[in-house]
N, C-alpha and C positions, 0 to 999 in steps of 0.2 A: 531440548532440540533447538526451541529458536531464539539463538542469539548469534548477533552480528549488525549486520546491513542486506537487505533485501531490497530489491525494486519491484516498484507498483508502476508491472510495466503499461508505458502506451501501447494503446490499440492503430497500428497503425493502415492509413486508406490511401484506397489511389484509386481515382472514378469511381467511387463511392462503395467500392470493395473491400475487405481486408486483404491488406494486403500480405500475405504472409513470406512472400520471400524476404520482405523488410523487415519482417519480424522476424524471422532466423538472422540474419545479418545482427538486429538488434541483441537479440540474445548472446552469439557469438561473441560481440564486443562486451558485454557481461561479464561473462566470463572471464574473457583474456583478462577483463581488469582486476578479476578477484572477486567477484560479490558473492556474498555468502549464500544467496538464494533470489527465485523470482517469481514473484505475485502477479498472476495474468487475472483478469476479469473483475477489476476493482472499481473503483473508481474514477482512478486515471487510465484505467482502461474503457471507459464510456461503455460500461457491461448494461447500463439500462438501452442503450441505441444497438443492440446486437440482438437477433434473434437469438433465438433457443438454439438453434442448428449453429450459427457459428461462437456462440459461447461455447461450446460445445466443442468445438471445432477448435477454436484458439487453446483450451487448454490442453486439449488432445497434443498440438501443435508444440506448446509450449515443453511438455511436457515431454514428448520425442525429441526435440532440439535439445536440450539438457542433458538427458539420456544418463541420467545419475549425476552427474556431477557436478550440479548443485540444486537445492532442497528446492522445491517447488510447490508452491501455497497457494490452491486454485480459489478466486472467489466464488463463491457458489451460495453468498446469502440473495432473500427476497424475503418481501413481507407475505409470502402465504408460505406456511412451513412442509404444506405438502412438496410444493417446489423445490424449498431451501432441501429437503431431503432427498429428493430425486437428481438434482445436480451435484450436492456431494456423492451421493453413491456411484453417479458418475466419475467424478472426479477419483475415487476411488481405483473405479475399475480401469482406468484408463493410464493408473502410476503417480496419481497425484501423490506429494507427501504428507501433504495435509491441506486443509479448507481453511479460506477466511470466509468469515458469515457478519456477516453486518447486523445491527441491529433492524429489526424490520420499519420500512417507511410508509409513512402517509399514514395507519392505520393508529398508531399512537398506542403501543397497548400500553395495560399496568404493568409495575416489576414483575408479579406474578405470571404475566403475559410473557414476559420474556425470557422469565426461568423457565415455563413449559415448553414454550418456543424451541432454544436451544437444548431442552433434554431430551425433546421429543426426535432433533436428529442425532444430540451426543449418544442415544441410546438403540436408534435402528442404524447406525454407520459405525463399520471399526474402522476411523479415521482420528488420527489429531486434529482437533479444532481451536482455531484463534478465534478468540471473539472481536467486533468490531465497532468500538465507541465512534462513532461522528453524529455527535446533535446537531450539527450544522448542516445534515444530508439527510434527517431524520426525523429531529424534530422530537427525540426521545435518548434522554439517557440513562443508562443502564446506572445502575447506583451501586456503590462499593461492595454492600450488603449482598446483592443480587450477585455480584462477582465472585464473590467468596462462597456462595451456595453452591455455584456453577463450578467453577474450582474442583469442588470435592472428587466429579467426577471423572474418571481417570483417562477420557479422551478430551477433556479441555482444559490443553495445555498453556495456554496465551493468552491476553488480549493486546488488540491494537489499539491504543490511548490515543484517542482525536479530540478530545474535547476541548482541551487548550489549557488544561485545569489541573496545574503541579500536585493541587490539592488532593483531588481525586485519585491519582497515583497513589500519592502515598498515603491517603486513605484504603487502598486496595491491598497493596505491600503490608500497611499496619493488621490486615486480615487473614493472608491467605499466602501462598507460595509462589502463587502465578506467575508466569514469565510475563511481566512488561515492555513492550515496544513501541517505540514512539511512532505516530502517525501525522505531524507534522515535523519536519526536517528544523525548524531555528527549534524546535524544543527536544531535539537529543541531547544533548550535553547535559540540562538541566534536570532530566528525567534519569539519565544512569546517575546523575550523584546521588540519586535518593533509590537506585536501585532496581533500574528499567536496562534493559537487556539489548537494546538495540534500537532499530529503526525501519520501518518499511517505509522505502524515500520515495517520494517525486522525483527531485533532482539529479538523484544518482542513474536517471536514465539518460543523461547527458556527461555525466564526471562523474560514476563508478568508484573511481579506484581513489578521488577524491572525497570523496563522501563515504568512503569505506577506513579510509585515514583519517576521518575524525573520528566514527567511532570507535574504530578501535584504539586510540590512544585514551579514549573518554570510558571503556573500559576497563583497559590498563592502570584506569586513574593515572594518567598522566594527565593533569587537568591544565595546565600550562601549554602543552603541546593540541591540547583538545581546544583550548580557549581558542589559541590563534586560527586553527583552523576554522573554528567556528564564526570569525570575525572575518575574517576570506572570503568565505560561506555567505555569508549572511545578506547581503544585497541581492544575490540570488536566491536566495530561500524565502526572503519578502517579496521580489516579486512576483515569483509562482503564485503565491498565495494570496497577491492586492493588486496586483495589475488588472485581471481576470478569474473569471472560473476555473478552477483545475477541470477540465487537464490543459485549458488553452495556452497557458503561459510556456509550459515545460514542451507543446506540441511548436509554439511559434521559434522557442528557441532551439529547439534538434531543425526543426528547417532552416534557420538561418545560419546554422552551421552545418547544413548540409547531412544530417542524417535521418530526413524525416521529409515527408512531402507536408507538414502540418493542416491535413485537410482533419477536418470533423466533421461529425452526423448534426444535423439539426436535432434539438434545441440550438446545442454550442453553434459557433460562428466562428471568423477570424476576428482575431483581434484590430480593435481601432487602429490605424494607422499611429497615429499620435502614441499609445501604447508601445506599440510594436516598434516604434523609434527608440523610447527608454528601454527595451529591452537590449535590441540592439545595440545602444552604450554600455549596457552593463555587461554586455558578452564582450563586448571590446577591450572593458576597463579588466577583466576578468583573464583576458589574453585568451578567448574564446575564437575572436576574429580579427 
């Protein structure tokens, strides 16, 4: 079921509301541009700064805007697993296609921890599950071994590779069947030649239909055609990623091209000035502006 280009949409605010008529608008232009599916409540959607009620709320949203056609991937992980199961069964009941679950934060478990973790919802939810590597959001990575355990059973269809770690893929691939998707944008190219299925992007909340033409030529194994794209690519896919904290970079450039008011929930902020200038050229250089 998931391969392509998906977006790990922003969350987006206006006086410190979500705002959702922006989010319809955003999703809309999704679409039109072709993506293959859209991830609401992640990381770049700032799901830790949302209550329950509008987590809740947004995928519902997300989830009616789409209205079948295209696959919809609700976050719904936490580190208490009572939760992680209560918002997927939401996400369930409400037409999600399936859950991304992150690995649980701050609390550090063993692999062990984290195989019962995810059984304990793979087994009370009849949903598709993606699993979600980010050690840099966690502080716990889930190990090949552990993937491939997970794997076996027959609602956990994915994971999302954040780790940064080509190795890890294809230590995963060497294991098991699993659909891999890239969860940093400059590392799709490098992850489907070894056998990774896609991408759940940042970027493509801004260039869709561009970041849907890299993968899919990098599927196609057109690696020629994938290369350059990804070299286009590329200045903006490092800034997201080194300028600031995602989602700050991806939220500063939709407002400077106008399809985003780029506010955030504290912790986040705006970006430094100084920042937000080098953005700016590089949406320029980019023919953004």
């Amino acid at each position: 079921m998931l391969q392509g280009t998906y977006t790990a949409l922003i969350t987006p605010f206006r006086d410190g509301q979500v705002d959702y008529d922006r989010l319809a608008q955003n999703i809309a232009a999704q679409i039109e541009a072709g993506i293959d599916g859209l991830v609401p409540t992640g990381t770049t959607g700032e799901s830790p700064t949302l209550s329950h009620e509008e987590h809740r709320r947004v995928i519902e949203h997300v989830v009616e805007q789409a209205a079948g056609r295209v696959v919809t991937i609700a976050g719904t992980g936490s580190n208490a697993t009572s939760e992680a199961m209560e918002l997927t069964e939401h996400a369930k009941n409400v037409g999600a296609d399936a859950a991304l679950l992150v690995n649980p934060y701050y609390n550090k478990p063993t692999q062990e921890g984290l195989y019962r973790h995810f059984m304990q919802v793979a087994d009370h939810v009849d949903l598709p599950l993606v699993l979600y590597n980010i050690p840099g959001r966690t502080s716990i990575t889930m190990s090949p071994e552990t993937v491939a355990r997970l794997a076996r059973h027959a609602h956990v269809v994915a994971i999302k590779e954040a780790t940064g770690s080509l190795d890890i893929t294809s230590e995963i691939l060497s294991l098991c069947d699993i659909a891999v998707v890239s969860g940093d944008d400059s590392l799709t190219l490098p992850l489907v030649s070894v056998g990774g299925r896609g991408v759940i992007s940042v970027l493509s909340n801004l260039v869709p239909k561009e970041v849907k033409q890299l993968t899919t030529a990098a599927l196609a194994s057109d690696f020629v055609e994938a290369r350059r794209r990804h070299f286009e690519l590329f200045p903006l896919f490092k800034a997201c990623r080194s300028l600031a904290t995602n989602p700050i970079p991806i939220k500063t450039a939709m407002a400077l091209c106008g399809c985003d008011t780029g506010q955030m929930r504290l912790p986040l902020c705006a970006m430094l000035a100084d920042d937000r200038a080098v953005m700016g050229s590089l949406l320029r250089d980019y023919g953004l502006l």
